[in-house]
C-alpha positions as CSV (number, residue, x, y, z in Angstrom):
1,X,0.9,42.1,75.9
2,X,-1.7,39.2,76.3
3,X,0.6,35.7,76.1
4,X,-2.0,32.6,74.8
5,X,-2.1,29.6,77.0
6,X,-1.1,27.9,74.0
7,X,0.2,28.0,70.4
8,X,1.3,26.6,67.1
9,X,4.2,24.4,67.2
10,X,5.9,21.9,64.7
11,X,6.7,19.3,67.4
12,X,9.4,16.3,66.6
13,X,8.2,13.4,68.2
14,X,10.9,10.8,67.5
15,X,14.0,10.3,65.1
16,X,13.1,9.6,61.9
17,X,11.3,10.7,58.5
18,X,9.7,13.9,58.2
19,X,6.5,12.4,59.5
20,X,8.1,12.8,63.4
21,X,7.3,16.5,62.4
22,X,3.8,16.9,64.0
23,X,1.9,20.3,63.5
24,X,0.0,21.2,66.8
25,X,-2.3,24.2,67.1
26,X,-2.6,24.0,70.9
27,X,0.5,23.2,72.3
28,X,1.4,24.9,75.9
29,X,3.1,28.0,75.6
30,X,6.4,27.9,77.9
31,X,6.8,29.7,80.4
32,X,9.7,31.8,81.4
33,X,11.8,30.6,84.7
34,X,14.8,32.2,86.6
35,X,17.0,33.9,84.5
36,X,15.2,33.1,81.7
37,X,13.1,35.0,78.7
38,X,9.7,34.3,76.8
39,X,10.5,35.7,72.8
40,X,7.8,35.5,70.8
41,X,9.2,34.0,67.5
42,X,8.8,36.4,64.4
43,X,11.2,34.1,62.1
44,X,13.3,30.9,62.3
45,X,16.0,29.7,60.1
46,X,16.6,26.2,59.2
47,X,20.1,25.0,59.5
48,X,21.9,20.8,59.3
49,X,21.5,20.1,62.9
50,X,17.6,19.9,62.7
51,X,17.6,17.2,60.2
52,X,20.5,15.2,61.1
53,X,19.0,15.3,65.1
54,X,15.5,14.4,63.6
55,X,16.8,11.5,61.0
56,X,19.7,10.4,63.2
57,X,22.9,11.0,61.2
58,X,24.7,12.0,63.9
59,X,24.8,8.0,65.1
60,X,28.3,6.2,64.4
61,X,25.7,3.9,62.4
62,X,24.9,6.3,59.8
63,X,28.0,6.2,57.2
64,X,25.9,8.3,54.7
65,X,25.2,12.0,53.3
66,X,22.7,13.8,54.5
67,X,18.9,13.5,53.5
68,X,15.5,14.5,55.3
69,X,14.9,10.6,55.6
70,X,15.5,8.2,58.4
71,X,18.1,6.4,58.3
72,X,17.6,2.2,58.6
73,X,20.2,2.1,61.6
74,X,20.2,4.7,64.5
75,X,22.4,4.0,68.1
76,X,21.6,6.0,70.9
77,X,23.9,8.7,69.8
78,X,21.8,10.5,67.5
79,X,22.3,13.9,68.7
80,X,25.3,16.3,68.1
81,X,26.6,16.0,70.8
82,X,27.1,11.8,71.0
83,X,23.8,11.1,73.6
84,X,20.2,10.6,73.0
85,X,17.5,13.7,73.8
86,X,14.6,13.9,74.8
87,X,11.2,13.6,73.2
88,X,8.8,15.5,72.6
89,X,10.7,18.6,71.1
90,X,11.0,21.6,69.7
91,X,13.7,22.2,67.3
92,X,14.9,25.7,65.4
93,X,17.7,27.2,67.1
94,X,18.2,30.6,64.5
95,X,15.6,32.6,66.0
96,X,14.5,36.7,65.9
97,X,12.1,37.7,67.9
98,X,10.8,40.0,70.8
99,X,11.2,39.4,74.3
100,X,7.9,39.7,75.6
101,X,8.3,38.6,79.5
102,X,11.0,37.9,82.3
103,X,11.0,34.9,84.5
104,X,12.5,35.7,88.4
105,X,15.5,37.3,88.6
106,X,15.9,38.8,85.0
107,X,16.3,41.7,83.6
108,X,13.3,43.1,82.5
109,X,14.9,45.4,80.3
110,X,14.9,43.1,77.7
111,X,11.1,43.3,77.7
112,X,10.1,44.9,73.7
113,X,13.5,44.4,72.6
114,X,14.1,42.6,69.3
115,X,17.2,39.7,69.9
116,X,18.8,37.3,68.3
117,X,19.4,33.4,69.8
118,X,22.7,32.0,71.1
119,X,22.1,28.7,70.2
120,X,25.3,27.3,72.1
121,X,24.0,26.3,75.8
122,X,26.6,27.0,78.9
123,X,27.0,26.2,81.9
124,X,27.9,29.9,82.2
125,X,30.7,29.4,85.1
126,X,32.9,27.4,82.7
127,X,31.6,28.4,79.6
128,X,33.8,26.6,77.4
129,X,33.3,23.0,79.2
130,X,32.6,21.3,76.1
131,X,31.2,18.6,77.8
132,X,28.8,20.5,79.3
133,X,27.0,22.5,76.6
134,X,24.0,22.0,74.9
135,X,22.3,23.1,71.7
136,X,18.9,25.3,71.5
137,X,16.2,23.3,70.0
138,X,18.5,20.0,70.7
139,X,18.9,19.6,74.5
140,X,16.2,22.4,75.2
141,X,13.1,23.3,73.1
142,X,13.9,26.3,70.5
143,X,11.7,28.0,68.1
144,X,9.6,26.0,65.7
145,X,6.7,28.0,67.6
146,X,5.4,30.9,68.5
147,X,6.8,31.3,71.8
148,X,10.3,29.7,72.6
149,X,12.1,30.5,76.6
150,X,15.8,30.5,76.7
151,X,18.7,31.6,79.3
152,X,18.7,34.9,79.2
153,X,22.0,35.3,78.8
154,X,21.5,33.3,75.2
155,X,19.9,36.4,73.7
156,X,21.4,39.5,72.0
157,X,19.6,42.5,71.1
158,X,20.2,43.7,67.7
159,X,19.1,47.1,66.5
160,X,19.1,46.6,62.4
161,X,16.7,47.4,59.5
162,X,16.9,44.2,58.1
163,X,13.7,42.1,58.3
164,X,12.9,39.5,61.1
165,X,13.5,36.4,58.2
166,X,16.7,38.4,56.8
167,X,17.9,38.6,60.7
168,X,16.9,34.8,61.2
169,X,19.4,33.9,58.6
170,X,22.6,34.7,60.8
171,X,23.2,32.8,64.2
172,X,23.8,29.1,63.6
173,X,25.8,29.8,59.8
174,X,27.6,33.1,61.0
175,X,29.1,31.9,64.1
176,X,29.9,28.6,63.0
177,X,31.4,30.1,59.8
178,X,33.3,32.5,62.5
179,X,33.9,29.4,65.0
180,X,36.1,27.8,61.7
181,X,38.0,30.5,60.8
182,X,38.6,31.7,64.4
183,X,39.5,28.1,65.2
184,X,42.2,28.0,61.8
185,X,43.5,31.4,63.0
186,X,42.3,33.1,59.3
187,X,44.0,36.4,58.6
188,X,45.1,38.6,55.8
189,X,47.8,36.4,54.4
190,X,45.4,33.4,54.1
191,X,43.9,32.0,51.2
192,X,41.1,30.1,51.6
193,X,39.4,27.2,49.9
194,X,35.8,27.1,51.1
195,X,33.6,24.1,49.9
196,X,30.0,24.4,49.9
197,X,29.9,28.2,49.2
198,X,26.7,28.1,48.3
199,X,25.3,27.1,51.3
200,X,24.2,29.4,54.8
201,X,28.0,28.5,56.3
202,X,29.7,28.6,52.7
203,X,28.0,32.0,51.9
204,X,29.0,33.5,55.7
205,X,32.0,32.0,55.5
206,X,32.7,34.2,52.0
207,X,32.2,36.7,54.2
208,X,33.6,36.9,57.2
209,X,36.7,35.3,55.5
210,X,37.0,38.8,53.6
211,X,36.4,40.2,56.2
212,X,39.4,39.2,57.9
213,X,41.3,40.4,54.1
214,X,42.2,36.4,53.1
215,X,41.5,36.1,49.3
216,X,38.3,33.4,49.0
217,X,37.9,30.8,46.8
218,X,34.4,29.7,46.2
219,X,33.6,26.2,44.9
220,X,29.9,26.1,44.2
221,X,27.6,24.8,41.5
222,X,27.9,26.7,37.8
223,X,24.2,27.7,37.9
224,X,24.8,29.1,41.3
225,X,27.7,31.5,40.7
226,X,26.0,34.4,39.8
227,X,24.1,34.4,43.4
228,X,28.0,33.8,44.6
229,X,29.4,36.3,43.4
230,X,27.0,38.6,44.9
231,X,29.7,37.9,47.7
232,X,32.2,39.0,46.7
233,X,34.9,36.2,46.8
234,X,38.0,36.5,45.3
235,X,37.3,33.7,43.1
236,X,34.9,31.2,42.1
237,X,35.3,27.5,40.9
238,X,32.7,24.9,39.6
239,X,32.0,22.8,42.6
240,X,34.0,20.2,42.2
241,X,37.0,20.6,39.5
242,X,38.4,17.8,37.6
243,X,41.8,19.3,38.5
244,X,41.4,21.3,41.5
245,X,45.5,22.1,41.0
246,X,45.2,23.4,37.4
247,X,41.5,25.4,38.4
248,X,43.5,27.2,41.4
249,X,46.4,28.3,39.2
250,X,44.6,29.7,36.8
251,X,42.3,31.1,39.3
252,X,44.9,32.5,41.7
253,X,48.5,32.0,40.4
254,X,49.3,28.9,42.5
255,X,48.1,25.5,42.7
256,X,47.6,25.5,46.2
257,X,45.6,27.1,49.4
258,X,46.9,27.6,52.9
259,X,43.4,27.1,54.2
260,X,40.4,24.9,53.3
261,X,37.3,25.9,55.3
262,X,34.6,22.8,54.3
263,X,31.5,21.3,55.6
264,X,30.7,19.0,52.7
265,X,33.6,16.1,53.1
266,X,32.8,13.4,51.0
267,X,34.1,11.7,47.9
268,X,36.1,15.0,46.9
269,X,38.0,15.2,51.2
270,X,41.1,13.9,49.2
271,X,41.1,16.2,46.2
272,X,40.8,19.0,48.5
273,X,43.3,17.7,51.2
274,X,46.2,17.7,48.8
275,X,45.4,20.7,47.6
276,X,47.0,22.5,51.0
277,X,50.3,24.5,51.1
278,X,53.0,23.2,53.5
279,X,52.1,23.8,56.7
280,X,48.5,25.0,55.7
281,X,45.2,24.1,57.9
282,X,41.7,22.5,57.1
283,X,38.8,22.9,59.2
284,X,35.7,21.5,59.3
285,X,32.1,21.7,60.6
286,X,29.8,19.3,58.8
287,X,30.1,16.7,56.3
288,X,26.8,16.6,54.3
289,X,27.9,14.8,51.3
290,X,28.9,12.0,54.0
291,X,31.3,11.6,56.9
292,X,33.6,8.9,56.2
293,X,36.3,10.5,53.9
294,X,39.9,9.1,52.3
295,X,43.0,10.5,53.9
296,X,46.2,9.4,53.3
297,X,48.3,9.9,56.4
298,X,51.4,10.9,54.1
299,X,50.4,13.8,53.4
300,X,48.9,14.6,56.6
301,X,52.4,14.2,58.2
302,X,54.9,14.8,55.5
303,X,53.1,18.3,54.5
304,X,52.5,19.7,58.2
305,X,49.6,19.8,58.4
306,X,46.6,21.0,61.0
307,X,43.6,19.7,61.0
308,X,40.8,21.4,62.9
309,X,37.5,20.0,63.8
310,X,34.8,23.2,64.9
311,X,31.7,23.0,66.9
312,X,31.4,24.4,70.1
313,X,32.4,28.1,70.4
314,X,33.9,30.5,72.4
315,X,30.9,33.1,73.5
316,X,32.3,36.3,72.0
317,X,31.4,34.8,68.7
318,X,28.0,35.4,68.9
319,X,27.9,39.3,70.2
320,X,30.8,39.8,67.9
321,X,28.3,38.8,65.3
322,X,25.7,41.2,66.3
323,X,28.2,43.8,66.1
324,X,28.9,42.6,62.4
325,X,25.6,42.8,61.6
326,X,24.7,46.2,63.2
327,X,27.6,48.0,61.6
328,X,26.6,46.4,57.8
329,X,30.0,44.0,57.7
330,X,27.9,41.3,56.8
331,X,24.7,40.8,54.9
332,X,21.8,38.0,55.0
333,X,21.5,35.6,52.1
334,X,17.6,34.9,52.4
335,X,16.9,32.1,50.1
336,X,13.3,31.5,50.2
337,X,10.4,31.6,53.7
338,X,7.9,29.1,54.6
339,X,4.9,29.3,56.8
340,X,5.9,27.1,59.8
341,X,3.4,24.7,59.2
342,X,5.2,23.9,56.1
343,X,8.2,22.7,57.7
344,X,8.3,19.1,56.0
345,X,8.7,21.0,52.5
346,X,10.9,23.6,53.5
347,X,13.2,21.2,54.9
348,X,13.4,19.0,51.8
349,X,14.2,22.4,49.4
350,X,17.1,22.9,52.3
351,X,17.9,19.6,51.7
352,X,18.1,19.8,47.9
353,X,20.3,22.1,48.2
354,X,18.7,24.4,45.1
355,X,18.9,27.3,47.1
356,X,21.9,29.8,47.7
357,X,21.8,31.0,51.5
358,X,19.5,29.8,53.8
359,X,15.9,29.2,54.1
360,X,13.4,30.5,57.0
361,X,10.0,30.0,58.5
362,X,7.5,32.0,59.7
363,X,5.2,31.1,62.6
C-alpha cells in the first residue's frame, strides 16, 4: 500500500491542560527501523496513564485525584515511571491496527496482519528489569495517529470478529487487570473485592477474576449496575457502602474478602483495608480518587497482611490475553468512540467517569 509522507496526529506538547493536546494534519509519518513495524492505527483506547502523564499526577507534588487539568505544582517526575519525557509526543498506547511495513531485520510476515500493542517496553534480554522498561506512547510515541512504529516484538496478531474499537478496548485494562491478580496469586478459593468495577480495569478485572473461579464483588455506582452485571460478578454493591461489613454479609455470608483488587484508593483505602480476612492480600494499580490514603499499621501487621503494588508485567500477560480474547473468555466493554480529533472531549467523558468500560478513538 501507498504510506503518506504525513498524517493526522493529536500531538502533546507539554504537561498540562488539555490545551498541550495539539491537532496536526501534517505531521511526519514514522518510519519503521530495525526490528521494528509501521501499524496503521484503525482504533485507540484511552486509558489513566495518558492524562496523568499529560497533567502531571504522577509528580510526588500532586497529592490529588485525578482530573484532565493541570495541576499547579509539577517536579520533574511527572511520568509513570518517576523521570521526565520527552516532548513533543504521541500518546495512546491501546492500539489495533495492521501492520503495513517492516523496518531491517523483521519479519515481514507480519505485513496485512491485524495486531494488538504491548504497551510494556523491554529491554528484551532481561525483560523483567523494571528499571529498564518503558511505556508506548510515554517513553516512545504510540498511537494518537494514523501511523504509530513499535518493537516488533510489542505486537500480537489477533484473529477475532470483534471490531477494531471493540479490540482497542483490551491491552492496557486487561493485562493490568491480569498483572493484579497474577501479582495477588487469585484462584478459585478467593474472593475478591474489586473497587472501581465500573471502569476499563474494574470491568476486566470482573472478568478475568471469574475467570480464574474467585466469587467477585463489584462496588460500582447504583445507576451503573445494570451495565455491571452484564459481567457477571458474583455480587454487586453500591460504590461505596456505609457499612462495607454489613453490605458483604448480606451479600456473601461473611463480612470479609481475602482479596481487594482496587485502583481508586482514596478516602474509602481504610474502609476497604479492614475489610480483609486474616492473612488476605490487596493490590493496587492506580489511585484516581487520590493517592495519599489512611492506613493504620495495626491492622497491616496484626491481620497478616500483603500488600501488592502492580505495574510492570511479566510478558506472557499480554499473548496470554490474546489467547483470552480469541477463544471468547473475555469480552470488550466499548463505552462510547470519538473521532481522534476529538480527543480533548473524549478524555473529559473518560474522566467523568459516566461511562462503564472504556472509551476509544478513531483516527
Amino acid at each position: 500500500m501507498i504510506i503518506p509522507n504525513t498524517m493526522q496526529a493529536m500531538i502533546l506538547s507539554g504537561h498540562g491542560g488539555p490545551d498541550k493536546l495539539e491537532w496536526h494534519t501534517d505531521w511526519p509519518t514514522p518510519q519503521p527501523g530495525p526490528g521494528e513495524v509501521l501499524i496503521k492505527v484503525a482504533a485507540c483506547g484511552l486509558n489513566n496513564t495518558d492524562i496523568n502523564t499529560r497533567s502531571g499526577w504522577y509528580s510526588k507534588d500532586v497529592t490529588e485525584a485525578t482530573t484532565t487539568d493541570a495541576y499547579a505544582k509539577v517536579g520533574t517526575d511527572g511520568t509513570w515511571g518517576g523521570s521526565g519525557i520527552s516532548f513533543p509526543r504521541i500518546q495512546g498506547a491501546d492500539v489495533c491496527g495492521i501492520v503495513v511495513a517492516a523496518g531491517p531485520d523483521t519479519d515481514t510476515s507480519l505485513i496485512g496482519k491485524r495486531v494488538l500493542t504491548d504497551a510494556w517496553l523491554r529491554d528484551w534480554s532481561q525483560p523483567m528489569n523494571r528499571d529498564t522498561t518503558g511505556y508506548f506512547g510515554s517513553e516512545r510515541d504510540g498511537g494518537f495517529a494514523q501511523y504509530t512504529t513499535t518493537d516488533a516484538r510489542n505486537v500480537g496478531i489477533v484473529n477475532s470478529p470483534l471490531s477494531d474499537a471493540e479490540l482497542a478496548t483490551f491491552s492496557c485494562s486487561y493485562t493490568t487487570a491480569e498483572g493484579m491478580l497474577s501479582r495477588a496469586q487469585v484462584t478459585d478459593s478467593d474472593t475478591v473485592l474489586i473497587a472501581g468495577a465500573s471502569g476499563g480495569v474494574g470491568s476486566a478485572l470482573i472478568q478475568l477474576a471469574n475467570r480464574r473461579g474467585a466469587t467477585t464483588v463489584a462496588l460500582a455506582s447504583p445507576a451503573k449496575h445494570a451495565d455491571v452485571a452484564k459481567l457477571n460478578p458474583n455480587h454487586i454493591l453500591p460504590r461505596a457502602p456505609e457499612d462495607l461489613g454489613a453490605a458483604l454479609q448480606n451479600a456473601t455470608g461473611n463480612a470479609k474478602v481475602t482479596v481487594v483488587a482496587d485502583i481508586v484508593g482514596g478516602p474509602y483505602f481504610p474502609t476497604l483495608i479492614e475489610r480483609i480476612a486474616r492473612g488476605g492480600r490487596y493490590v493496587t494499580s492506580g489511585a484516581i480518587a487520590g493517592p495519599i490514603v489512611d492506613l493504620d499499621l495495626r491492622t497491616l501487621y496484626l491481620q497478616d497482611l500483603t500488600f501488592h503494588g502492580s505495574t510492570v508485567i511479566e510478558p506472557h500477560i499480554f499473548t496470554d490475553l490474546i489467547r483470552y480474547i480469541e477463544a471468547g473468555e473475555v469480552r470488550p466493554v466499548l463505552a462510547k468512540t470519538y473521532p481522534l480529533k476529538d480527543l480533548h472531549a473524549a478524555q473529559q467523558a473518560f474522566v467523568d467517569k459516566k461511562h462503564t468500560g472504556n472509551i476509544v478513538v478513531i483516527p
